[in-house]
C-alpha positions in Angstrom: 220.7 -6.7 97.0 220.8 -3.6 98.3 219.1 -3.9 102.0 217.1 -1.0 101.4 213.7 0.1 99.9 214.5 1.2 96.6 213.2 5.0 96.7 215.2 5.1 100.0 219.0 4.2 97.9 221.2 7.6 97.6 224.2 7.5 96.0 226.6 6.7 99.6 225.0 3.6 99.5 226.4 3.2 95.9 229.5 4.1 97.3 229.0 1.4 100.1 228.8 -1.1 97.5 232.5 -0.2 96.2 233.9 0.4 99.9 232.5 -2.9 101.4 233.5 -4.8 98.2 230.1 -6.3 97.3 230.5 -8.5 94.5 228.4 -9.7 91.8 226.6 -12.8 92.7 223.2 -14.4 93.1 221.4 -10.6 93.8 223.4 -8.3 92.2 224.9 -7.4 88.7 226.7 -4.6 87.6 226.6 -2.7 84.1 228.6 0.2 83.0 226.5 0.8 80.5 222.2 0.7 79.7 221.7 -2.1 77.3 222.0 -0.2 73.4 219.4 -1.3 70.4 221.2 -3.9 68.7 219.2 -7.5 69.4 222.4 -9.2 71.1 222.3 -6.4 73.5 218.7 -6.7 74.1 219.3 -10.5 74.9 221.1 -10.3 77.4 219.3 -7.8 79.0 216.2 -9.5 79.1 218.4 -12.6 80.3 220.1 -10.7 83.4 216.6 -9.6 84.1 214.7 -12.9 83.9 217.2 -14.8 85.5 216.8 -12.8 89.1 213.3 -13.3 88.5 213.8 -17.1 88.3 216.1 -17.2 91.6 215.7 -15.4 94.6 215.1 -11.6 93.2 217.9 -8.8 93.1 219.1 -5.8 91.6 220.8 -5.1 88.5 222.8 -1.7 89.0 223.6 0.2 85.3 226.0 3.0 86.0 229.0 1.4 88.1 231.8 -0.5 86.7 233.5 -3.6 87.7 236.6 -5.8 87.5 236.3 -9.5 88.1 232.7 -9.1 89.4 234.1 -6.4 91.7 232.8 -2.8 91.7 235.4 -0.4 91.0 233.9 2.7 90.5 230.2 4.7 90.5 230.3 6.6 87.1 226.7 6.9 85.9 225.2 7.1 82.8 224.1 9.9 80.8 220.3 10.1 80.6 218.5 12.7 78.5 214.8 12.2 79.2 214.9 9.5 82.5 210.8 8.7 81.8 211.5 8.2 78.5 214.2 5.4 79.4 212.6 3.9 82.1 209.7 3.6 79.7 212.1 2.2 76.5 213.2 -0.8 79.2 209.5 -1.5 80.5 208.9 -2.3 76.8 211.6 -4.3 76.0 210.8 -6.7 79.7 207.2 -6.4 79.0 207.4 -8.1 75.4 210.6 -9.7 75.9 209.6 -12.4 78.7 206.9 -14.3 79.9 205.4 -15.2 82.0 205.5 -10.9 82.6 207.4 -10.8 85.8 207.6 -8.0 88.3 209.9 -5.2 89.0 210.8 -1.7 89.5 212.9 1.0 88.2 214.5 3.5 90.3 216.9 6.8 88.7 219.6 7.7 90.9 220.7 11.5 90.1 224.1 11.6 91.0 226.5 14.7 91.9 227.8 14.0 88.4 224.6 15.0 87.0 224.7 11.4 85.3 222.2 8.9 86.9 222.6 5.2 88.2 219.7 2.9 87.4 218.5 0.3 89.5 216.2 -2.6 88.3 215.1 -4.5 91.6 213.6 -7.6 90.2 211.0 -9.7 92.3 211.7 -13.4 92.9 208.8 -14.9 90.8 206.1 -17.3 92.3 204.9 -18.2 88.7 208.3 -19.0 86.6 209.6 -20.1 85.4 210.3 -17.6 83.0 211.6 -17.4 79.4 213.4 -15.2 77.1 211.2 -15.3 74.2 212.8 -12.3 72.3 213.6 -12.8 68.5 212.0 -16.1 68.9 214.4 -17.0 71.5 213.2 -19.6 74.1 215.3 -19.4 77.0 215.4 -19.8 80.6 217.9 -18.7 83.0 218.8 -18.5 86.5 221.5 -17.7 88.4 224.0 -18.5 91.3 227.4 -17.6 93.1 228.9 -16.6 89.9 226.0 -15.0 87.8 223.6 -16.3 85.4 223.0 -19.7 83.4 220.6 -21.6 81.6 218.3 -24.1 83.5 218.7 -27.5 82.1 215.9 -30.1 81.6 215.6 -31.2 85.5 216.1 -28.0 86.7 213.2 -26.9 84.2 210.6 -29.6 85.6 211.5 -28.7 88.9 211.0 -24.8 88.2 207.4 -26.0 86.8 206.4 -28.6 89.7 207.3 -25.9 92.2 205.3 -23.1 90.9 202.0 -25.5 90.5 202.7 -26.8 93.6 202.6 -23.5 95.0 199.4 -22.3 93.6 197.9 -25.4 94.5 198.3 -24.5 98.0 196.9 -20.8 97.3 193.6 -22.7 96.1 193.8 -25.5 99.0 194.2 -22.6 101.8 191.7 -20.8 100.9 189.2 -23.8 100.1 189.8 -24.8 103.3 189.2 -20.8 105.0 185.4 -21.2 102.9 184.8 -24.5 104.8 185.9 -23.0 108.3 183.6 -19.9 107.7 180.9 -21.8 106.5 180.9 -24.2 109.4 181.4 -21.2 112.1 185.4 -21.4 113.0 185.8 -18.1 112.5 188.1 -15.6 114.8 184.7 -14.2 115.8 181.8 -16.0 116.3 179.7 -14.4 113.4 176.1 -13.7 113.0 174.0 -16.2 110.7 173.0 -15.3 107.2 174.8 -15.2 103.6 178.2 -13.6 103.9 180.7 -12.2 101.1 184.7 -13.3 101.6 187.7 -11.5 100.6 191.1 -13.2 100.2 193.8 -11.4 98.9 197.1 -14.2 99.3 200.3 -13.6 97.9 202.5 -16.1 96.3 205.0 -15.5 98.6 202.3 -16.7 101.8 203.8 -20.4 101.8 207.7 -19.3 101.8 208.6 -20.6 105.2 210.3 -17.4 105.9 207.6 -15.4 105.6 206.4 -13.5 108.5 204.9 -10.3 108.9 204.8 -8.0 112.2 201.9 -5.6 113.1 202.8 -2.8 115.5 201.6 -0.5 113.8 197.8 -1.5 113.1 197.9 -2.1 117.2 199.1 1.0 117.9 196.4 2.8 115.0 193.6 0.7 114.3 191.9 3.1 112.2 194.3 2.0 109.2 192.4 -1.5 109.8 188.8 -0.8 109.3 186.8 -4.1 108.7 184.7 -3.5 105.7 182.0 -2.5 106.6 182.7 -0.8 110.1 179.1 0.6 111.2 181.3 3.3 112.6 183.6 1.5 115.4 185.9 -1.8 115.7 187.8 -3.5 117.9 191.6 -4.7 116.9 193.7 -7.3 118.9 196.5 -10.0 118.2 195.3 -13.8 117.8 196.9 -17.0 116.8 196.7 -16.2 113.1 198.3 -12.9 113.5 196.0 -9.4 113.9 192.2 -9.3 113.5 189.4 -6.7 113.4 186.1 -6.7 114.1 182.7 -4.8 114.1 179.5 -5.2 115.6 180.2 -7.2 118.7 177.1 -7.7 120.5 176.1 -11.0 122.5 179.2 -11.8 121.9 178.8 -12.1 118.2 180.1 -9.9 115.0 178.9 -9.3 111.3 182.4 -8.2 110.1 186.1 -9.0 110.4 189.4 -8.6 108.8 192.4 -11.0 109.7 195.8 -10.0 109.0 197.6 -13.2 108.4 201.2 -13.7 109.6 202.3 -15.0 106.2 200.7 -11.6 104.4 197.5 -13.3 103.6 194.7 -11.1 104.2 190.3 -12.6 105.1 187.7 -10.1 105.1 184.1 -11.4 106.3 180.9 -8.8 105.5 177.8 -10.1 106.8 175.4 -7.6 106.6 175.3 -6.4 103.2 173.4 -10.1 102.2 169.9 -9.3 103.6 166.9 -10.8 104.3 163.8 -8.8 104.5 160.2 -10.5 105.1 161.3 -13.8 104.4 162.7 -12.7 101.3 166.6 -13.2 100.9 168.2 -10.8 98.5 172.4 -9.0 97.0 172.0 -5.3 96.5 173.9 -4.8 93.3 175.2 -2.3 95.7 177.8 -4.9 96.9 180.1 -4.6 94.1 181.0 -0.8 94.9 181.4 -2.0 98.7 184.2 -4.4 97.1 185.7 -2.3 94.7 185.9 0.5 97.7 187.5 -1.9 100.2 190.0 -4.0 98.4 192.3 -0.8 97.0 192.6 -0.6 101.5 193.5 -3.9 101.5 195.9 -3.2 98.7 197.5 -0.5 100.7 197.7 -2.5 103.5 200.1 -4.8 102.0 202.2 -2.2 100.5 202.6 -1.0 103.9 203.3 -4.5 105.0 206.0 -4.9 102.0 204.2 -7.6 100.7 205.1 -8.1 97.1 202.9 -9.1 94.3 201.8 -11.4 92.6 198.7 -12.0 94.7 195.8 -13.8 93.9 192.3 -12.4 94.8 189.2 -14.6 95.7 185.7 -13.2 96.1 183.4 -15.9 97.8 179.3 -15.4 98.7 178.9 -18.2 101.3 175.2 -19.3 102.4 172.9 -17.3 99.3 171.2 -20.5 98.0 167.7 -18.8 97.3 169.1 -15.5 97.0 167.9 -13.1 94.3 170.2 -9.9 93.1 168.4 -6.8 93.4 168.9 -3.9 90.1 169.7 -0.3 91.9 166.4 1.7 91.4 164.2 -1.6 91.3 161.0 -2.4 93.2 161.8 -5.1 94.6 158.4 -6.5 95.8 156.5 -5.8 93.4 159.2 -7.1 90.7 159.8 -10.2 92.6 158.4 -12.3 90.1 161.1 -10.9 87.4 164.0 -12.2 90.0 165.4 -15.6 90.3 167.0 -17.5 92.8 170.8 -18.9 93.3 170.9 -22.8 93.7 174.1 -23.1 95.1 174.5 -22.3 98.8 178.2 -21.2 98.0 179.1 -19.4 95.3 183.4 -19.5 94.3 183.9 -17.0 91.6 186.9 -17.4 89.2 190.0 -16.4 91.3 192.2 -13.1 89.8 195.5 -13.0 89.8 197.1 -9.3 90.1 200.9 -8.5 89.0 200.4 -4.4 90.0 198.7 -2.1 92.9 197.2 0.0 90.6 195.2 -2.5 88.5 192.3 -1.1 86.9 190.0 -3.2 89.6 186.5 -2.1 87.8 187.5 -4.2 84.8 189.5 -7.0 86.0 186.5 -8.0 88.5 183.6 -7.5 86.0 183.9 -11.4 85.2 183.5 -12.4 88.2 180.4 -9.8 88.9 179.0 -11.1 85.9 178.7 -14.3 87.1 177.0 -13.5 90.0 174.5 -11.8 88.2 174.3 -14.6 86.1 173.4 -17.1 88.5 170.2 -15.1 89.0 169.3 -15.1 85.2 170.8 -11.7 84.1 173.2 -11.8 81.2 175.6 -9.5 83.0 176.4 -7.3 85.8 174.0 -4.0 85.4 176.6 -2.0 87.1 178.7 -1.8 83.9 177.5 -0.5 80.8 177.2 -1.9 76.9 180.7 -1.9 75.9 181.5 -2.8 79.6 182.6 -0.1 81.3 182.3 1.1 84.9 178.5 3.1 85.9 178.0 2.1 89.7 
């Protein structure tokens, strides 16, 4: 691949390519050409594409043309409407393969006035992944000398790996719930019911993962825990870089940890109250979470972390609990509430292919169940045809 961000990649490092003699291979593939209409074309497009997806990621480069897998020479392509194109290949990826995979598409204008086109393509943590267009069923891959069809072991291996992986996801943070609820925590945390965040990518359990964080030590205020009472602490610790809020006696009711391998825990503690023996969720706490995970989001951007990520939202210690409408009277409608009768409460984990996922909509089943756990049918926050109020 091209060792550069995407956005960042001018057209002297296309030139680079041909100068340092960078030859197809496992990450990069060179077309002269975009792919045309015809459905052979379209084939082996979506097969290039889905066969970086099922090895290690890379870039497939349209605009420069090559001899023997060598590139000879930059020469564009002619684009009339670049949205429109970029837009014309997103359809034919998005219902051309699945599982949908992830990528991006970046236009190069060049002095020419013609445009290269890069598709980076994200190694996949949930493959493997098939050409199913025209009926097709097809999986590919690729190594030293381009692409090829997996065969049956190669298949079942592809398969094992990616359950085995997500089965890990589920086991790491099972096991985060039963440290927080037994008080290993990176901060020795106030006692009450407490709501957990854990945004983990796929990529957490690739043993070269690691993840550095200067800059959150040299600005804290792009690490805010969520809910910050208006000051935190930051510092390094053994599981990479935490932040916490409301240190007093040596105790906190908040903290984010940065994990080395991208992962990130948030801990609120606060928002869960208890008032005259009464234990009861504002419905206010779904705002607080759709506010703070779009930060979290932009954390790992920053970071570089690529998605797919799985999110987990976790209310640990609410056994008697009761959910509170905005607006209601809670004491003298106390009657009309029930309680939860289960101490822990694991809502359905979401998996999330894109930043900019419509967050409102995707978490309204797992709100739902909250609010059923206390007898409602759904989440009051949303409205009849299930759309976003607040």
């Amino acid at each position: 691949m091209i060792n550069k961000p995407l956005d960042k990649i001018i057209q002297d490092d296309l030139e680079d390519l041909i100068k340092n003699s960078v030859s197809e291979g496992k990450q990069i593939e060179y077309k002269a050409g975009l792919p045309g209409g015809s459905p052979s074309e379209k084939k082996e497009f979506l097969a290039d594409v889905s066969s970086f997806a099922n090895t290690i990621g890379g870039d497939l480069i349209f605009g420069i043309e090559e001899k023997g897998g060598a590139p000879v020479k930059v020469t564009g392509v002619e684009i009339e409407n670049v949205d429109q194109q970029k837009l014309q290949l997103e359809n034919i990826i998005r219902d051309g393969i699945e599982p949908r995979i992830v990528y991006s598409i970046q236009p190069i204008l060049l002095a020419s006035k013609k445009y290269v086109l890069i598709i980076r393509i994200n190694q996949s943590w949930i493959g493997p992944h098939r050409v199913i267009f025209q009926g097709n069923d097809k999986f590919n891959a690729r190594n030293s000398s381009g692409k090829y069809q997996l065969d049956t072991i190669e298949l079942r291996t592809a398969f094992n790996l990616s359950e085995t992986l997500i089965d890990k996801i589920k086991n790491f943070h099972t096991q985060r719930i039963i440290d927080i609820s037994s008080g290993k925590t990176p901060v020795p945390l106030y006692e009450g019911g407490k709501i957990v965040l854990h945004i983990i990518p796929m990529s957490s359990f690739n043993p070269g993962i690691k993840y550095s964080f200067e800059s959150y030590k040299a600005n804290p205020a792009k690490l805010e825990p969520m809910r910050s009472g208006g000051g935190w602490n930051t510092r390094y610790n053994l599981d990479g870089f935490l932040s916490y809020s409301g240190s007093q006696d040596d105790k906190s009711y908040t903290y984010t940890q940065l994990f080395r391998n991208g992962a990130i825990e948030a801990v609120e503690g606060m928002a869960l109250m208890k008032d005259k023996g009464t234990a009861y969720i504002p419905a206010a706490y779904e705002p607080m979470i759709l506010h703070y995970i779009p930060k979290l989001f932009a954390i790992m951007n920053e970071l570089e972390v690529a998605t797919p990520v799985y999110v987990f939202v976790t209310l640990i210690g609410v056994k008697g609990f009761k959910i509170v409408p905005t607006g209601s009277n809670f004491f003298f409608d106390e009657a009309d509430y029930y309680p939860i009768d289960k101490d822990t409460i694991f809502l359905p984990e979401i998996l999330i292919n894109d930043w900019q996922v419509d967050l409102e909509k995707t978490l309204k089943p797992a709100f739902d169940l909250v609010w059923n756990a206390c007898g409602y049918e759904k989440s009051l926050n949303y409205d009849k045809d299930g759309n976003w109020t607040g």
